[in-house]
Each structure stands twice: as structure tokens, then as C-alpha cells.
C-alpha positions as CSV (number, residue, x, y, z in Angstrom):
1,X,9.8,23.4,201.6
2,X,13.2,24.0,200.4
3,X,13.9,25.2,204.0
4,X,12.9,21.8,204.8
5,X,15.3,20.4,202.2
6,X,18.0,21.9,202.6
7,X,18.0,21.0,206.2
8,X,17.5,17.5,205.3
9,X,20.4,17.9,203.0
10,X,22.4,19.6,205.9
11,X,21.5,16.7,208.2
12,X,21.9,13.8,205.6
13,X,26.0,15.4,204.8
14,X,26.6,15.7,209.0
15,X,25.2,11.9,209.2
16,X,27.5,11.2,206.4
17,X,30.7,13.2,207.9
18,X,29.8,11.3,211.7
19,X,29.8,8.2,209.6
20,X,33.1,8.9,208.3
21,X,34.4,10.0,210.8
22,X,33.3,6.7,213.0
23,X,34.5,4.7,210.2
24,X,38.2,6.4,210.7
25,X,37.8,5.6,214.6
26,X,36.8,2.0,214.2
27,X,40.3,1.6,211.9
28,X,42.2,3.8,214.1
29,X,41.0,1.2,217.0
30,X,42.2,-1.5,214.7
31,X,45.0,0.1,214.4
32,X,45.9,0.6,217.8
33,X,44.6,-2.8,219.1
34,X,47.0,-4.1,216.3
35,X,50.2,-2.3,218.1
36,X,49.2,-3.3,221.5
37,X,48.9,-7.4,220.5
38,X,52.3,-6.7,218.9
39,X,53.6,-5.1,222.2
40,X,52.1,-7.9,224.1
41,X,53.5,-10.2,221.8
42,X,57.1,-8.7,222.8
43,X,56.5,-8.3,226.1
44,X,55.8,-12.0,226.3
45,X,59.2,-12.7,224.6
46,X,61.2,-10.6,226.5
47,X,59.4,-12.3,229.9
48,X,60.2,-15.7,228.2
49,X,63.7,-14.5,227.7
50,X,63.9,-13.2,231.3
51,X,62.9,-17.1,232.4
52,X,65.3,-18.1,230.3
53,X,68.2,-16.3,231.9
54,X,67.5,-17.1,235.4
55,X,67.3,-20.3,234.3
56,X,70.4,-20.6,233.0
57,X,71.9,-18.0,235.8
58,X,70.6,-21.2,238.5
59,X,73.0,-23.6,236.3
60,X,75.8,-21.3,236.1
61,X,75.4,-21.0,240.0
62,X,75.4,-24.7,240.4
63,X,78.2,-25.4,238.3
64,X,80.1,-22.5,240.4
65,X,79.7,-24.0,243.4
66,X,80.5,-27.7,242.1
67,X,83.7,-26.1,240.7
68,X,84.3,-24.6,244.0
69,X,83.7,-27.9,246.0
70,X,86.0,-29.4,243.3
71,X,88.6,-26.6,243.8
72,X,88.3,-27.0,248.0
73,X,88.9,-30.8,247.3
74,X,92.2,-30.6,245.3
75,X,93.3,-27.7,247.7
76,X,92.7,-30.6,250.6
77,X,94.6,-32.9,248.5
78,X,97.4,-30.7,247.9
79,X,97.8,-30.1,251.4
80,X,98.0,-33.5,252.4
81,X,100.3,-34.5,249.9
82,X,102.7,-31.8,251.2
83,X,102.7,-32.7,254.4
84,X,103.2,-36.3,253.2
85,X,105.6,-35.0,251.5
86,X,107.2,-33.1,254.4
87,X,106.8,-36.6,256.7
88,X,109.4,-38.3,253.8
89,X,111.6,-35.6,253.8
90,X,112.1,-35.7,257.4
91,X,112.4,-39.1,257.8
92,X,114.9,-38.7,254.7
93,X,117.2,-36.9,256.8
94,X,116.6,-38.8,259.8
95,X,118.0,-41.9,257.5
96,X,121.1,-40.5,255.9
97,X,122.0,-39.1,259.8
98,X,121.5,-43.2,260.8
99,X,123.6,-44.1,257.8
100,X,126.2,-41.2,258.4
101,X,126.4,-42.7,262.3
102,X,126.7,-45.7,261.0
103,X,129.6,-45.0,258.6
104,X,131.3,-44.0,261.4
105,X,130.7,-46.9,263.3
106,X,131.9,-49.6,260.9
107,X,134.9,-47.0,260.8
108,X,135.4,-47.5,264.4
109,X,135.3,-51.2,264.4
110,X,137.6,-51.5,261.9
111,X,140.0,-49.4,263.5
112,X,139.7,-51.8,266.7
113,X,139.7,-54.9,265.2
């Protein structure tokens, strides 16, 4: 009979260790599930973030490209106004030669009067 206590006794303490030792894997789950909803938890910031940036990368793009259209438009302008520019000094010149010939002409009918 105490053969068949002890045994018990031996059985009831390796029930009690495997419950221990299930309670310390049921906490270590916790545990672990904890850390991966906190991973998960990041990972869905960091995604958010990531939207975020191509978000803002698509404005920065568009605002390139306006700036760019704005840039080829004053460059256009510029160009005309030059040769506008150009156009008035040549017909500058072309004015002071008709008033330079013309000096010379009211000269010359002077002199023949």
C-alpha cells in the first residue's frame, strides 16, 4: 500500500509540475501574442505612414510639374518680349538713319534756296 502511495504521490507532484508548467506556457503565449499585436500595431503605422508619403510625394509631383509649365510659360514670354524688343531696336535705328537722311536733306535745300 505505500507502494501504491507513493506512486500516487509521485503522479499527483508530475500532474502538479505539467500544470505548472502549462500555466507558464499559457502566460508565455500571452506574452508573445502581446508583442505580436504590438508589432502589428506598428506595422500598421508605418504602412499608414508609407500612404502618407506617396501621398504627399503625388502633390509634390504635381506641383513640380505646374512649376515647370509655369517656368516654360515665362521662358515663352521672355522670348517674345526679346524679340519684341529686338523688332524696336531695329526699327530704332532704321528711324534715326531716316532722320539722319533727312538732316541732310533740309541741309541741302537750304543751301539751294
Amino acid at each position: 500500500m505505500n507502494s501504491v502511495t507513493q506512486e500516487v504521490t509521485q503522479g499527483m507532484g508530475v500532474v502538479a509540475d505539467a500544470g505548472q508548467s502549462f500555466r507558464q506556457i499559457r502566460s508565455s503565449v500571452g506574452d508573445v501574442t502581446s508583442q505580436i499585436e504590438e508589432v502589428s500595431a506598428s506595422v500598421q503605422e508605418v504602412t499608414t505612414g508609407a500612404e502618407q508619403v506617396v501621398h504627399h510625394m503625388g502633390e509634390i509631383t504635381r506641383m513640380v510639374e505646374e512649376t515647370a509649365s509655369g517656368t516654360q510659360a515665362v521662358s515663352s514670354a521672355a522670348e517674345e518680349q526679346l524679340a519684341s524688343m529686338q523688332e524696336i531696336r531695329a526699327s530704332s535705328e532704321a528711324l534715326s538713319e531716316m532722320a539722319e537722311e533727312l538732316q541732310r536733306l533740309i541741309v541741302k535745300f537750304k543751301v539751294q534756296r
